[in-house]
Every structure is written in C-alpha cells, then in structure tokens.
N, C-alpha and C positions, 0 to 999 in steps of 0.2 A: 723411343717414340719420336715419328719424324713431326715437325707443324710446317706448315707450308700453305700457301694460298694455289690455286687454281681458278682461269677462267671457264665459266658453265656455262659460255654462249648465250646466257639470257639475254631477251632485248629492252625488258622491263626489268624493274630493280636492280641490285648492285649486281654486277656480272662477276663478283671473286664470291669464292665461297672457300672458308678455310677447311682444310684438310688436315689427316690424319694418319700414319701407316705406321704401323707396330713391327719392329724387327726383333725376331730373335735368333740368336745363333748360340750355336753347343760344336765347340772344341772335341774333337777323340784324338788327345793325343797318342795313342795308342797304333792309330791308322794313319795320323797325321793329314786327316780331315775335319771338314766342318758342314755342320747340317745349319739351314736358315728356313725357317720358317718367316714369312711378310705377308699382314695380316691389314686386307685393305688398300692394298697395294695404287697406287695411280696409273694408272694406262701409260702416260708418260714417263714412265720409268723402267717398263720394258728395254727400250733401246740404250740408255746410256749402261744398263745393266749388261745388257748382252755383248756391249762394246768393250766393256769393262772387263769382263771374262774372258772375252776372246784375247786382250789386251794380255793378260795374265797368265794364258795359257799358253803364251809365245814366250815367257819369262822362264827360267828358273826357280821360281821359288818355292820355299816352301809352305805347310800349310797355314803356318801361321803368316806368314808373309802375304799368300793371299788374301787371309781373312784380314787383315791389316787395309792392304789395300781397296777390298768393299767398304770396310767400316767409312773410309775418308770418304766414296764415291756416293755412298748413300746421305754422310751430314752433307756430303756438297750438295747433295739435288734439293733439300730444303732453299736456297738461295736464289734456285733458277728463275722465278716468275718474280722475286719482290720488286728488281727496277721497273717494271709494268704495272706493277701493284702500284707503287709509289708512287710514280706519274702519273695513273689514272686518277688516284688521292687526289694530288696536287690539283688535277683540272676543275674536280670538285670544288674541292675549296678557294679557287680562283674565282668562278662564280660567286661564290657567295662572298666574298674581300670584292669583288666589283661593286657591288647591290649595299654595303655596307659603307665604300669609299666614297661614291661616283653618286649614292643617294641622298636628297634633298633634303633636309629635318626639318625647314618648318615652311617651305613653302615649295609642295608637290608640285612639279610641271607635268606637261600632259603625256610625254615621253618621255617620264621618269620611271625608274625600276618599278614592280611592282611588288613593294615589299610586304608582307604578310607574316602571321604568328607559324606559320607553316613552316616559312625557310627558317625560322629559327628550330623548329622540332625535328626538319632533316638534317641542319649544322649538328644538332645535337647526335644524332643517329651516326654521324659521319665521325664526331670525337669517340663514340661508343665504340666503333671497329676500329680504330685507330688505337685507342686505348689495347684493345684484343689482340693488335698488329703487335703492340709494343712489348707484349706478354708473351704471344710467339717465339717473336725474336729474342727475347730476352733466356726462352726454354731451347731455343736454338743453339746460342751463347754457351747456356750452362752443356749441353749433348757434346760440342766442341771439345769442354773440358774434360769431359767423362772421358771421350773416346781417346782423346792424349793423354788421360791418364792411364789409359789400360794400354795404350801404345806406347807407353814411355819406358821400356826399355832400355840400354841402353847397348845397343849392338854393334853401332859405330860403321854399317855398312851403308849402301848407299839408296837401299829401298829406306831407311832411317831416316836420312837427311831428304828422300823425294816429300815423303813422309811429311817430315817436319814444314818442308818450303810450301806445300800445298795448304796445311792448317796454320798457318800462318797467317796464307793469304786469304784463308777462309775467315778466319777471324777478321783480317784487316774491313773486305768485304762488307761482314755482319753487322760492325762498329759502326760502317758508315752509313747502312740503312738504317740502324738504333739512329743514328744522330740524325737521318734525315725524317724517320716518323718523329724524333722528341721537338724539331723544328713546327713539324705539321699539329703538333697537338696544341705548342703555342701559339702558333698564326691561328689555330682552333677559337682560341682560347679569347684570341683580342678580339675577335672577327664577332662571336657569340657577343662578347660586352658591348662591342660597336653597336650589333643589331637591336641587342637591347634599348641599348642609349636612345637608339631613331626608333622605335617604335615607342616606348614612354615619353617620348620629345611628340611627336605626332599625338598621340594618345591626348597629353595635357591639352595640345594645342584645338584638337576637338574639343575638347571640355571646355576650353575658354571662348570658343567659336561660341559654342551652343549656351554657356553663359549670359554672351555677348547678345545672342539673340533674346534669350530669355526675356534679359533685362530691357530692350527695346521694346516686345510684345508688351513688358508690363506696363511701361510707361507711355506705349499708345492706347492701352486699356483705362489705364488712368488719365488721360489727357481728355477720352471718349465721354467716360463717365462724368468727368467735368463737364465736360461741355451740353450733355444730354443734362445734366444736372442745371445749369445755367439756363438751356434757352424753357426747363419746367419751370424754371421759379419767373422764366420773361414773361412766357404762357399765361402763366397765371397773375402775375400784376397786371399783364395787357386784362386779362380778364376782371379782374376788381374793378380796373381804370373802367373800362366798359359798363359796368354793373353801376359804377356810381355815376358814370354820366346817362344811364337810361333812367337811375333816379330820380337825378335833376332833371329830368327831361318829363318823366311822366307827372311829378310835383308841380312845373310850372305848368300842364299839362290841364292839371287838377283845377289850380288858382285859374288860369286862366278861365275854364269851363266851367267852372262853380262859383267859387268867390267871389272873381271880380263882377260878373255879371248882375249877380244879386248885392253886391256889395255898391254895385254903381245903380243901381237902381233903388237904392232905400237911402244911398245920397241925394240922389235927384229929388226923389218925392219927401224927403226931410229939409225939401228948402222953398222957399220964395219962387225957384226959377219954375217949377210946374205946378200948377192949381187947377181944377177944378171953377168953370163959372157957374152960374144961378140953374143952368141947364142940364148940367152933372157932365159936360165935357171938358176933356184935357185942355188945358190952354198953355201954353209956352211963355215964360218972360221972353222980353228980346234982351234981356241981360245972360240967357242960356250961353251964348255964345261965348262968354269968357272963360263958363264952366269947364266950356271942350275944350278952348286955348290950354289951360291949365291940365285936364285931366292929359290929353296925350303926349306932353313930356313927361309926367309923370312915370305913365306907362313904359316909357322908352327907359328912361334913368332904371327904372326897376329892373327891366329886363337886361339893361346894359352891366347892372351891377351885379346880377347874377349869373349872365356868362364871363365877366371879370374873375368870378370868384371858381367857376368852373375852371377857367384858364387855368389860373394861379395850379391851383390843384393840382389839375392835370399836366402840368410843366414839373411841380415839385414829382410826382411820380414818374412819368419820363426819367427824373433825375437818378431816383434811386434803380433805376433799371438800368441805367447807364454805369454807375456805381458795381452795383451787382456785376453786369458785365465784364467790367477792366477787369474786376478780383479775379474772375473766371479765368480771363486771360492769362493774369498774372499767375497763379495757379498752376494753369496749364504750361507757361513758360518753368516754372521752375521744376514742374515733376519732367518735362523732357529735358533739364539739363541736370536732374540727377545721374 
C-alpha cells in the first residue's frame, strides 16, 4: 500500500489531500514474468512508470530483476510531493508563531493581530494532518523495510548494489521528512500553548475591565442614592423649619388680632385713666398718656422676644442641616474611595 499526499488544486481549504494506491504483484516463475495489478492508481505515476519500463527493457534482466526494480520506483514515488507538502505546513504554521509571538497580551494596539478562539481550532486542525503526515511516513518507513526484505537476496551483482544505494537513499530521505513533521508538530505544540496563554491573558483581562467598571457604576449608584437621600431629609427640615415659622407667625397673628386688642381695652376701661361723666360720655384722663408711653415698649419687647426665640430656633435647625449634610458628603467620600 502506497501513502502519499497530492495537490487538488483547490483554492479554498487545505489544497493536499492524502492518497492511497494498492499494488499487487504475482511472480510466474515458471514464465519468468510478473502480473501487477494498481488499484487507485495517481495520474502522476503514469510517467515515472512508463520511464521506468522503458528503463528496464534496455537492460538485461531478468524477471525478477525487473520486478525488483518496480518495487524500489513505486516506494520511491511515495516521497515525490512531501518537500511541498512540508513547506506548505511550515508557511501555515508560520502565521500562526507570528500571531502568537508578535501578539500583545494585555494591552491590544489597533494594528495588532487579530487573534480569535478560531486560530486556535485551525492550529488545531493543522496538528491533526500533521499528526496523519507523521503516520504516513512512518507506513512509508515500515513499506521500505518490507520491500528490502523480499529484495534482500543476496546475489552480489550490480542491479543488488543499484538496489541497495537507491533504498538507502530512500530511507535516508524518509528520516528526514519524519524529523522535519516531528519538528512541525512541536513548534505545533508550543505555538497552541502560546495561543492559549494570550487569550486566557486577554480573557481575565476583560473580566477585570468590566469588574473595574462594575465596581465604579456601583459606587456612583451609591454616592446618588446618598445624595438624593440627603437633600430628602434637607427638603423636609427646610419644610418643618417653614411649618414652624408659619406657626409662629399665625399665633402672633392671633394675639395680636384678638387678645391684645380686647386685652388692651378691659385695661384701659379697668382704670382711672377712662371714665364716664354725669352725661354718660367717655372722658379721658390727661394721665392716659403715660399709659401709651408704657404700653408700646412693651409691645415692642414682646414682639422682639419672640422673633429672638424664632431666630434661635431657626439657626439651631440650619445647624442640624448642615450637620446632616457633611455626613452626606463624608458618606459619599468614602463609598467612592472604596
């Protein structure tokens, strides 16, 4: 069984596609012929066949010599495409050892690679044929041995020793592409870990971004709520403060338009200074006039000492509003330096 890779001209996806060609051959030694049946055969193996006959039909040999000599030309064609194969690998995974090297881990520029969970699931795809390559070869390898074993005669002529120097150099060959896919699977290998590294490197680094916000939003929610919390409770003392100065206000309100009026009037007529003469009219002392003297300080001291006492009040509440306020502030200072 031959393995071998081929290009399939495609312009999308991977352009090799591995192959497969079954040979068999049946000896008559009787005729000193051999029949071949190749099942599958590749288009490109016409010509190095037909060259190959014609090669041998210029020769001497016999039929086993000839079959000797297909066997070697058929493992050789397994070998023809891998340095193409190989190098195509390589420019693959060159790109992605760029994107993995040359890429930023925690602070993305704007003409930085674009790395993506993607390129890691084509690296992946790319270890998977790589891995298939190495399987190949490695059945390639073993077809080598086969076929020197059933060529290892020992006849000591010189199709023997062409023989031997061609599988030789076949093997030498085979060895080298094995060591160059076992390379490619290890640059595979670190290249996958790399990728991994920068995207869980990026990944946290989101997560710490949007923490980062998280935690901002909540502490300008809380610094709000404080603050809509403060100026309800200003609201509403400004509001008491007002209720109690319309109290005082409608009280003296009161006094003034009830009490003192009838109050000053059952003083006047409770004393000497208004009487009544023989004629039933009002008569006036001329000592009334000390009455007034006295009565309108009075008045004044009253009213002075009851907006003293509004004042007062109304400063001690001020206070606790100003009070309230700082805590508010203070408050709001320390939820934003959590």
């Amino acid at each position: 069984m031959l393995h071998y890779f081929e290009n399939n001209g495609r312009a999308e996806g991977d352009p090799w596609s591995p192959r497969q060609t079954a040979v068999y051959h049946q000896y008559n030694a009787s005729g000193n012929q051999s029949s071949w049946i190749l099942i599958k055969p590749s288009p490109h193996l016409e010509e190095p066949l037909q060259a190959e006959l014609e090669g041998v039909s210029r020769l001497a040999l016999s039929g086993k010599g000839r079959a000797a000599r297909l066997h070697v030309m058929f493992t050789y064609f397994t070998l023809r495409n891998w340095p193409d194969y190989i190098a195509a690998q390589t420019t693959k995974l060159e790109r992605f050892e760029a994107i993995s090297l040359l890429s930023e881990a925690d602070h993305v520029q704007q003409h930085d690679y674009d790395l993506r969970f993607q390129d890691r699931q084509n690296l992946q795809r790319l270890k998977q044929r790589l891995l298939r390559a190495a399987a190949m070869l490695d059945a390639t390898i073993d077809l080598k041995a086969r076929v020197q074993d059933l060529l290892g005669r020992k006849r000591g002529d010189a199709l023997e020793e062409a023989i031997a120097v061609e599988l030789a150099d076949f093997s030498a060959k085979a060895k080298h592409y094995r060591r160059c896919i076992n390379d490619l699977q290890r640059r595979a290998s670190d290249t996958m870990s790399m990728l991994l590294d920068i995207l869980n490197r990026r990944y946290g680094n989101d997560n710490l971004r949007s923490a980062v916000a998280n935690e901002s939003s909540l502490k300008a929610n809380v610094a709000l709520l404080s603050r809509m919390t403060s100026m309800a409770l200003h609201g509403e003392m400004e509001h008491k403060l007002e209720q109690r100065t319309a109290v005082n206000l409608r009280a003296l309100t009161v006094v003034a338009t009830l009490y003192l009026p009838a109050s000053l009037l059952a003083g006047i007529f409770s004393t000497s200074l208004v009487d009544a003469n023989s004629e039933g009219i009002i008569v006036v002392s001329p000592e009334f006039w000390k009455f007034v003297v006295v009565l309108i300080p009075m008045i004044l001291v009253t009213f002075l000492v009851v907006v003293l006492l509004q004042a007062v009040w109304t400063a001690r509440q001020r206070e606790k509003i100003r009070k309230m306020q700082e805590a508010a502030a203070a408050q709001d200072a320390a939820a934003v330096g959590f």
